[in-house]
BAGU-999017 format. One record per residue (C-alpha): y, x, z; residue in one letter. Coordinates in steps of 0.25 Angstrom, whole numbers, padded with zeros to 4 digits, always signed. Each point is the difference from the previous one (the first is absolute). Layout:
# BAGU-999017
YXZa/...
//
This chain:
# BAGU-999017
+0000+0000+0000x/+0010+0013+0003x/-0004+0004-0012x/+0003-0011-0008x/+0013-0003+0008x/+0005+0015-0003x/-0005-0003-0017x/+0009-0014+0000x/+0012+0008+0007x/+0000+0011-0011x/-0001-0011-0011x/+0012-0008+0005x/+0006+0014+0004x/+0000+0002-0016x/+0003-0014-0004x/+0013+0001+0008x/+0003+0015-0006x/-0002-0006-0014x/+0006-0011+0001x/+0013+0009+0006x/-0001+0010-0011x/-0002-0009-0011x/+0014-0010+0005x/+0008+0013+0003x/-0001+0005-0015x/+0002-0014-0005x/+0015+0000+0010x/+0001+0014-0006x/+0002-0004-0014x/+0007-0015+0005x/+0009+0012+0007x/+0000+0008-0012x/+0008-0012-0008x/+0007-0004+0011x/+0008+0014+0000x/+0001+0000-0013x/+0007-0014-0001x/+0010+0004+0009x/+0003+0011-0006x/-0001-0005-0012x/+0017-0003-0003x/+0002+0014+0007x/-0006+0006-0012x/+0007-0009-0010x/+0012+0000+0007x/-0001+0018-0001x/-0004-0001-0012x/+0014-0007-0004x/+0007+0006+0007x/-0002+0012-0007x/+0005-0006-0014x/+0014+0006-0001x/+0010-0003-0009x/+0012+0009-0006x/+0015-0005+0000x/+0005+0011-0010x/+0015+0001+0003x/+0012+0004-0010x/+0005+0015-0003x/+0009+0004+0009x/-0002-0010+0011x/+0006+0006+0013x/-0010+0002+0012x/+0007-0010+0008x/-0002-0009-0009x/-0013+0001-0001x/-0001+0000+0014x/+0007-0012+0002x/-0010-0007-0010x/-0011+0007+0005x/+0004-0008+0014x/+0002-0013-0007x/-0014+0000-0004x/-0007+0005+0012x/+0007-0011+0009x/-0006-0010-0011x/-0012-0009+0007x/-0010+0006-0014x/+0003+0015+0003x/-0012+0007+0009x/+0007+0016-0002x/+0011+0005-0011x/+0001+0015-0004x/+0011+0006-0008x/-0002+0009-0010x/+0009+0012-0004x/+0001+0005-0014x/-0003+0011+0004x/-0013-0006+0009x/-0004-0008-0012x/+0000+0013-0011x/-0009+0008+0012x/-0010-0011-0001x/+0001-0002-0014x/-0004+0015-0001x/-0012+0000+0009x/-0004-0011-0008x/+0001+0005-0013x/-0004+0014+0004x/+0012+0007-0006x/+0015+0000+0001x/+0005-0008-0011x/+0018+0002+0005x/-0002+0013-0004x/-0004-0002-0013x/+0010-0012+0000x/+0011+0010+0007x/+0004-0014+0009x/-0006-0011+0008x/+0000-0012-0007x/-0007-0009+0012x/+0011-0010+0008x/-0002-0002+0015x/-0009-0011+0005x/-0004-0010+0010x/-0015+0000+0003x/-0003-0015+0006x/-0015-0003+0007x/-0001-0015+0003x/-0005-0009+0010x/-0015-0005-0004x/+0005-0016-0001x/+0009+0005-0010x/-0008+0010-0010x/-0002-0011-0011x/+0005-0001-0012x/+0008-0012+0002x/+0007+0006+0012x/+0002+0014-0006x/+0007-0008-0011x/+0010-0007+0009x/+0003+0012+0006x/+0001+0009-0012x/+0009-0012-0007x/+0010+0002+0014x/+0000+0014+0000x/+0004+0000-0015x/+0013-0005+0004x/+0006+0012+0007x/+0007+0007-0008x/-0005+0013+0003x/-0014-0003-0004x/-0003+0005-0013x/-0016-0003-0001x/-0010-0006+0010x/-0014+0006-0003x/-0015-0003+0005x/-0012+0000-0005x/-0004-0018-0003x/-0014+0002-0003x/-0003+0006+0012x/+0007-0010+0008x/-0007-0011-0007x/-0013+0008-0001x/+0000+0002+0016x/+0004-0015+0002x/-0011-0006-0009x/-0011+0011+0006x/+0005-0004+0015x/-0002-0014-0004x/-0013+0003-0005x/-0006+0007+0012x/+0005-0012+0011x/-0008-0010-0009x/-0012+0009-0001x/+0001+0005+0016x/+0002-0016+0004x/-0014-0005-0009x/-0007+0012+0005x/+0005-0001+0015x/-0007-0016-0001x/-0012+0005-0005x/-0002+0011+0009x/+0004-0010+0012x/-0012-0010-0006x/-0008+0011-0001x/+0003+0005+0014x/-0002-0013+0007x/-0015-0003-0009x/-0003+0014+0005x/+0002+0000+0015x/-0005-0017+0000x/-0013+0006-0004x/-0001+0012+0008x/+0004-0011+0014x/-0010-0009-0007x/-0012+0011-0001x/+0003+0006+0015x/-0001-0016+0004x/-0012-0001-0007x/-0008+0011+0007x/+0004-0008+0013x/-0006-0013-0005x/-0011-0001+0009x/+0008+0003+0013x/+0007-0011-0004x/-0011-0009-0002x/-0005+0004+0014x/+0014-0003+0007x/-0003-0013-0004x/-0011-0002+0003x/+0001+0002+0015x/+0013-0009+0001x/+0012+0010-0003x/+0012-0008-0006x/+0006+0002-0014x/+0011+0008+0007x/-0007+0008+0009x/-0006+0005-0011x/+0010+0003-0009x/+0009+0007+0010x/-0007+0014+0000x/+0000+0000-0015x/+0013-0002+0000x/+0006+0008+0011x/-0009+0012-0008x/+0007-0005-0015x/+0013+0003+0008x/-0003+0013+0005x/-0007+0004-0014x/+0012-0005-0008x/+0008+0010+0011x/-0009+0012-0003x/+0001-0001-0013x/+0014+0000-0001x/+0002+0012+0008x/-0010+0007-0010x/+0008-0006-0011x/+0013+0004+0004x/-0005+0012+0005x/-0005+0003-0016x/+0015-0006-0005x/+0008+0010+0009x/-0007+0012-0008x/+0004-0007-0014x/+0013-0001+0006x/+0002+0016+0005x/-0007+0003-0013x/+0009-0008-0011x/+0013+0003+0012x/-0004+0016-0005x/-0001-0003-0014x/+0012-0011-0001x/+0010+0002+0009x/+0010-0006-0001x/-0003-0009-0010x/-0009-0010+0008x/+0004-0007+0012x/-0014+0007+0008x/+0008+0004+0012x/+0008-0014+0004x/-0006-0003+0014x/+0004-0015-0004x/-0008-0002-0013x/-0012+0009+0005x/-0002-0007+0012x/-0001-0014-0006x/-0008+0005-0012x/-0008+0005+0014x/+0002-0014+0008x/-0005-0009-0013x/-0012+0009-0002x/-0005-0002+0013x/+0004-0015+0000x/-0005-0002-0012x/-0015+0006+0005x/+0001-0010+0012x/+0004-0011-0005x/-0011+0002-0011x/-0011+0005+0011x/+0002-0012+0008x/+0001-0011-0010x/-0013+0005-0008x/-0008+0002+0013x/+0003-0013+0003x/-0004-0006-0013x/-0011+0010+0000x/-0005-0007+0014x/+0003-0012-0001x/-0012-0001-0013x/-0010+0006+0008x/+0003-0010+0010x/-0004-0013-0008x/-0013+0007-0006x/-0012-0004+0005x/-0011+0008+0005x/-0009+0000-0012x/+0012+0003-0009x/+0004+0013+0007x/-0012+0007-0008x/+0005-0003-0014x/
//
């Protein structure tokens, strides 16, 4: 009887360890696309960000002035950051560009002085650039506005693109997700079944019996959120090493409900499927338990 008692022990020792592992993993990839939904508009957002455009100014324009424009524009609510170019700045990167130094075969510098303007993300489209580039065109020391509008309607159409991809697969990874662990609850129920049966059979009521399986559904949906978030804090150092900067990896906020929802998520999910799971094996009848 020890024996046996020791052999169960280990079986439902292992059932439990399975079961943990196998919902872990499954919060690990839920985790996975939760951190990169919300970080999702901090990369579109960079990615915009970086899409200047040039406000090439007249010959001859005075400093101050550009100056005064160059203020203009960065109290503007579309403006992230301005630089202003010298001529002399814009011929030095001109000629590491091309690789040679073009004035002195010229003998002067034909480039103007500039204004180099990054915008806010909710304006990078091309219908907001082109409000903005019709306003700017009315100062007077403004001689040409340049950027590049393939790119910016490229980066528009391609951002687009990946939300509507992410969403459709974020749903059927959820579905996925929920079949997986049901199953998993379902299976670690089953191999209880005849505990079940014998609680009934000396008298024990429907909630008697299903409190320890629920109390455990808790407690497993707890471990394995800490082995899951354990698991995302490493994909988090590791893309913080090779994206800093870029995503939003370190924002205590953000982290901690991605954190939060992951383990709520592998509760409430525990609970609700054990209780399904149980509440079947509690209206079989005894000959059934076999099948």
């Amino acid at each position: 009887m020890k024996k046996g008692s020791k052999a169960v022990k280990r079986r439902l020792r292992s059932s439990y360890a399975t079961s943990i592992i196998s919902i872990s993993l499954l919060l690990f990839v839920i985790g996975l696309v939760g951190l990169l939904i919300l970080n999702a508009k901090k990369v579109s957002d960079y990615v915009k960000e970086n899409i200047a455009f040039n406000i090439i100014l007249n010959e001859g324009t005075e400093k101050e002035e550009a100056t005064k424009i160059q203020k203009d524009i960065e109290s503007a609510d579309y403006s992230k950051s301005t630089r202003y170019i010298t001529p002399e700045e814009a011929a030095s990167e001109m000629e590491e560009m091309l690789g040679e130094d073009f004035i002195s075969h010229l003998g002067y510098n034909p480039l103007t002085p500039s204004i180099e303007v990054f915008l806010n993300a909710d304006y990078a489209n091309p219908d907001s650039i082109a409000i903005i580039e019709q306003e700017l065109e009315g100062i007077a020391q403004v001689e040409e506005i340049f950027y590049q509008k393939s790119l910016v309607h490229l980066v528009n159409e391609n951002v687009r693109k990946i939300s509507a991809v992410l969403l459709v697969f974020s749903a059927i990874l959820l579905v996925i997700s929920l079949t997986l662990i049901n199953n998993t609850i379902r299976l670690s129920v089953y191999a209880r079944r005849f505990i079940i049966n014998t609680m009934q059979l000396v008298g024990a009521t429907s909630g008697f019996i299903r409190k320890p399986f629920l109390i455990r559904s808790i407690l497993h949906g707890i471990y394995a959120a800490i082995i899951a978030n354990t698991l995302l804090v490493g994909v988090i150092y590791a893309a913080e090493q090779e994206f800093g900067g870029i995503l939003a990896l370190q924002d205590i906020e953000t982290t901690g409900l991605l954190f939060l929802l992951v383990a709520t998520f592998g509760i409430i999910i525990n609970l609700i499927s054990t209780f399904v799971a149980v509440n079947r094996f509690l209206h079989l009848k005894t000959e059934e338990l076999y099948y």
